[in-house]
Structures are given as C-alpha cells and as structure tokens.
Residue frames as qw, qx, qy, qz and C-alpha x, y, z in Angstrom:
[[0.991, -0.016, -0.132, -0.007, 92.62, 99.31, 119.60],
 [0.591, -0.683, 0.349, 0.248, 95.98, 98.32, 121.50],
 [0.824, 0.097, 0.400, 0.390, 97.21, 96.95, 118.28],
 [0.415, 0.798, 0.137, 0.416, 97.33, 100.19, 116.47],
 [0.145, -0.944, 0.241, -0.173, 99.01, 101.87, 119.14],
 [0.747, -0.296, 0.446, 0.394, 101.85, 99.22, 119.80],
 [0.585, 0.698, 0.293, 0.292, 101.66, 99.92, 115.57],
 [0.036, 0.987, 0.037, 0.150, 101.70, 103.86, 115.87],
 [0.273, -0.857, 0.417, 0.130, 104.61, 103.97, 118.61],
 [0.873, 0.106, 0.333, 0.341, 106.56, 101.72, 116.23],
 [0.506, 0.690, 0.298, 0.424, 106.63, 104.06, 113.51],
 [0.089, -0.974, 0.114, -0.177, 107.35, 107.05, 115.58],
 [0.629, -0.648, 0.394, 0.171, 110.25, 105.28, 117.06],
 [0.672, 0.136, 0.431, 0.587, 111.40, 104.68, 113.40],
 [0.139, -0.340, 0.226, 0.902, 110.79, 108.54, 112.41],
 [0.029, 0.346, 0.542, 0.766, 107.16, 108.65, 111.51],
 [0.017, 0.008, -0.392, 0.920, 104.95, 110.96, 112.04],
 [0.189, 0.194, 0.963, -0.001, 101.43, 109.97, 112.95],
 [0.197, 0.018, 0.033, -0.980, 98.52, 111.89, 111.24],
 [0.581, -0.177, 0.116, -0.786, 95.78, 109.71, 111.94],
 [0.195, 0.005, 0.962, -0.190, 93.96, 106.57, 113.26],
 [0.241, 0.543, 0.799, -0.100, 90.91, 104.84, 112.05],
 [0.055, 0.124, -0.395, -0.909, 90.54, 107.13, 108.57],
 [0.492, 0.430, 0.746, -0.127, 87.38, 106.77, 107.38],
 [0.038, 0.268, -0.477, -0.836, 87.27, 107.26, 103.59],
 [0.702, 0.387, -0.096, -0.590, 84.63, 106.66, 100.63],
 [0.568, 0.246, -0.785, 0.022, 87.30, 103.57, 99.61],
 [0.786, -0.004, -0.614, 0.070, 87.44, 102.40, 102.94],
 [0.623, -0.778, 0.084, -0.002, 88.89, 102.45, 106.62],
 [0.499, 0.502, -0.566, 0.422, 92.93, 103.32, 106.82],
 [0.742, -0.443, -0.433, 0.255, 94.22, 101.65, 110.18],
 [0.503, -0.705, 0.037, 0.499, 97.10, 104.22, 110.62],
 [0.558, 0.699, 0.174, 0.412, 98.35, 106.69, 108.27],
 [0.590, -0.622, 0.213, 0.468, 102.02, 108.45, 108.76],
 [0.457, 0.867, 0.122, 0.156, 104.60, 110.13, 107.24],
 [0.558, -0.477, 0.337, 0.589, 108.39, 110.33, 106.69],
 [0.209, -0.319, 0.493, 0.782, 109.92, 112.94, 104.43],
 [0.417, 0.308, -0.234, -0.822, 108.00, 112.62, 101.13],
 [0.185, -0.170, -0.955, -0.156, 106.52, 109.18, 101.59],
 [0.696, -0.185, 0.088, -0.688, 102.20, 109.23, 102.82],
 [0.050, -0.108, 0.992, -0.042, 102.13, 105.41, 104.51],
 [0.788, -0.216, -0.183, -0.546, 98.98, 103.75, 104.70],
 [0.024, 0.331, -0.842, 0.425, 99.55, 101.35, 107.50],
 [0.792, -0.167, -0.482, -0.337, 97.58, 98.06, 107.51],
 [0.282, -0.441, 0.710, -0.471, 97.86, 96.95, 111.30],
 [0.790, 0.029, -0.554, -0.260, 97.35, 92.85, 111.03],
 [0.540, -0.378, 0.637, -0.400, 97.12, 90.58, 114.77],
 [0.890, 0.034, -0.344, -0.298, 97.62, 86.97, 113.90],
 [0.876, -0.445, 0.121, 0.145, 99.09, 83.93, 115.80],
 [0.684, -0.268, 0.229, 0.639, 102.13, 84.25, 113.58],
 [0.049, 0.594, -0.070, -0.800, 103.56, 87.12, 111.86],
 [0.030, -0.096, 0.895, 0.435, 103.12, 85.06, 108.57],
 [0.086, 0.531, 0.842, 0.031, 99.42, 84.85, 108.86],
 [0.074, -0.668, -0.316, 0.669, 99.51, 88.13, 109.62],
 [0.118, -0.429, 0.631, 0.636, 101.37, 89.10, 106.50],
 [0.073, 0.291, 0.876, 0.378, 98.93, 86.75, 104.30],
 [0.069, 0.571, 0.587, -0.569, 95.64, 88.74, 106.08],
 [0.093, 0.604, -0.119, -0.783, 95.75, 91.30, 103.36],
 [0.637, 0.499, 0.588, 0.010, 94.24, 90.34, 100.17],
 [0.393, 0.255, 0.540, 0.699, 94.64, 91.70, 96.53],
 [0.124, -0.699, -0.451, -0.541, 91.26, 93.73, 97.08],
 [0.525, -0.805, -0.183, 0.206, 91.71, 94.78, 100.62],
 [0.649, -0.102, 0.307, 0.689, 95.47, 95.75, 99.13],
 [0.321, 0.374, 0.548, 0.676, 93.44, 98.20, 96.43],
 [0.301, -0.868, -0.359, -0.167, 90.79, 99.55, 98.57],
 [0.479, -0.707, -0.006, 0.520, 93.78, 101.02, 101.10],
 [0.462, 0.180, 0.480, 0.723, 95.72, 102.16, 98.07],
 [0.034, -0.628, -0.604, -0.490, 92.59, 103.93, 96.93],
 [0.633, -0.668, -0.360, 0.152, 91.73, 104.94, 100.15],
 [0.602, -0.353, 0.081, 0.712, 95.36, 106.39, 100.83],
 [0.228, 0.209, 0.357, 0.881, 95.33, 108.17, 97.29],
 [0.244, -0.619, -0.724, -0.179, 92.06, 109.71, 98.53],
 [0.514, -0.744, -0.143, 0.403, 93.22, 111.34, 101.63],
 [0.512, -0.185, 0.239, 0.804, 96.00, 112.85, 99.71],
 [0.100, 0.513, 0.677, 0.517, 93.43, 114.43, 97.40],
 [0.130, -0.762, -0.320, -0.547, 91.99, 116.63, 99.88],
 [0.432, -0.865, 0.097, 0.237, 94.51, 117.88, 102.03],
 [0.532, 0.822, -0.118, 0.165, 96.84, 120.16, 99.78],
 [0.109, -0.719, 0.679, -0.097, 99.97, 119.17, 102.25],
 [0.598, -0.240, 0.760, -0.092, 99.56, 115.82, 101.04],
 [0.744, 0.647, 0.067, -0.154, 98.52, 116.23, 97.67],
 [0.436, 0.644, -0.623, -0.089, 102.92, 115.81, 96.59],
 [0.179, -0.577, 0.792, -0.088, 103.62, 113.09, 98.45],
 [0.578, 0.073, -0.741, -0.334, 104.01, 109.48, 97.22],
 [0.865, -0.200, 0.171, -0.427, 101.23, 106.98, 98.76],
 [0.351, 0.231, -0.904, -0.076, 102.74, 103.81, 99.66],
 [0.883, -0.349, -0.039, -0.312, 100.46, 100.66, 101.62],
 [0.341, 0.297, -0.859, 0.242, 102.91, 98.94, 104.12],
 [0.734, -0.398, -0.446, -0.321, 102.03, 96.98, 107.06],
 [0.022, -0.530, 0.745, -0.406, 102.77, 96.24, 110.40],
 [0.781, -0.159, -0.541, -0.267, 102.15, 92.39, 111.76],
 [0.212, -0.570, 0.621, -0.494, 102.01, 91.85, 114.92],
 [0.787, -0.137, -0.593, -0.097, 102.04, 87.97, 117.02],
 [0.544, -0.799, 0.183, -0.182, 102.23, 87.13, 120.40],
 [0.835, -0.324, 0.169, 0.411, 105.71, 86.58, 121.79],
 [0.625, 0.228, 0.176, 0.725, 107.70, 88.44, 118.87],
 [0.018, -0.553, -0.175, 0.815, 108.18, 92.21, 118.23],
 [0.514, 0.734, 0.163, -0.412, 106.14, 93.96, 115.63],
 [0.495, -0.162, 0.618, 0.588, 107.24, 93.66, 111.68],
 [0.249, 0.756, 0.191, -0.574, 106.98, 96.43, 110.04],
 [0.360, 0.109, 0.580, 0.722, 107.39, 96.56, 105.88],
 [0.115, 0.596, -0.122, -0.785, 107.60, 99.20, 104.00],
 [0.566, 0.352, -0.324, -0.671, 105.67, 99.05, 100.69],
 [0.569, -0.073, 0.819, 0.010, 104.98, 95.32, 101.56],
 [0.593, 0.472, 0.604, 0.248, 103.40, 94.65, 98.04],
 [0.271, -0.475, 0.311, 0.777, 105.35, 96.87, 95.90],
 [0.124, 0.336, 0.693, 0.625, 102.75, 96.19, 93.16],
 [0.234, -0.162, 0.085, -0.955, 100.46, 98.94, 95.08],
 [0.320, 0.304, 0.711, -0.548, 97.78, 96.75, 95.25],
 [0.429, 0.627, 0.111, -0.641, 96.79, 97.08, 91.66]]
C-alpha cells in the first residue's frame, strides 16, 4: 500500500531502520515495524481526511493487539528479544505531511 511506504520512507529519513511490512502474527497484522537504537516500533499507518481522525482510528483493543503483536515478534527473533517494544503511529491526510508519534499512547495499549 502507498501509505505504508510514504510511512516507511518517513522513518528512514528520521533514522529508522525498516525490518518489515505487513507482519503477520498470531495477535494480529503489524503495518510497519522499525528500529532505532534499542527501541522495536510497531508502526500503526492510519489514512484519514484529517490527521485527527487519523490519530482517533486506533482503538484501546486495536492499541493491545499491536502491542501484543509487537511483543510477539520480539519473542522469536533473539536480535530483538532486548529491545523495548513501543506502538507509535504515523497519520497521514491529504494536503499535510505525515505525523509521526512516537509511543502515541504511552499507556502501551494496556
């Protein structure tokens, strides 16, 4: 999808590195999962008219399942087993540039 890659070459152009599109776990589907230093993103990739809908898109349970999902992946690949899962997002709308937060819900989703 065009959105994950507008997503993807965000991140790299802020210094992460991408290690995969369209996960498919037992929790769930990660959109884009990266990595800076000792951080493992999960990277919810949200298209709405405004970035603010975008930003709302993400439920409490959809918020847990990536979370889950994230801590998964880390589980069974042993160069990801130290590093700390976070769930951020990137929201994209038409007309503006992407808006990316880090750990947007800082309560993990849980």
């Amino acid at each position: 999808r065009r959105q994950e890659i507008v997503a993807a070459l965000w991140l790299m152009l802020k210094g992460y590195r991408i290690l995969g599109f369209r996960l498919r776990t037992p929790a769930g589907e990660i959109d884009l999962l990266a990595q800076r230093g000792t951080v493992l993103a999960v990277v919810e990739v949200k298209r709405r008219q405004t970035l603010e809908a975008a930003l709302e898109a993400v439920g409490p349970a959809q918020r847990a399942r990536l979370v889950r999902a994230g801590q998964a992946v880390a589980a069974r690949r042993p160069s990801l087993m130290r590093l700390n899962v976070r769930l951020d997002i990137v929201a994209l709308a038409p007309g503006w540039w992407p808006r990316y937060i880090a750990d947007a819900w800082r309560s993990g989703g849980q």
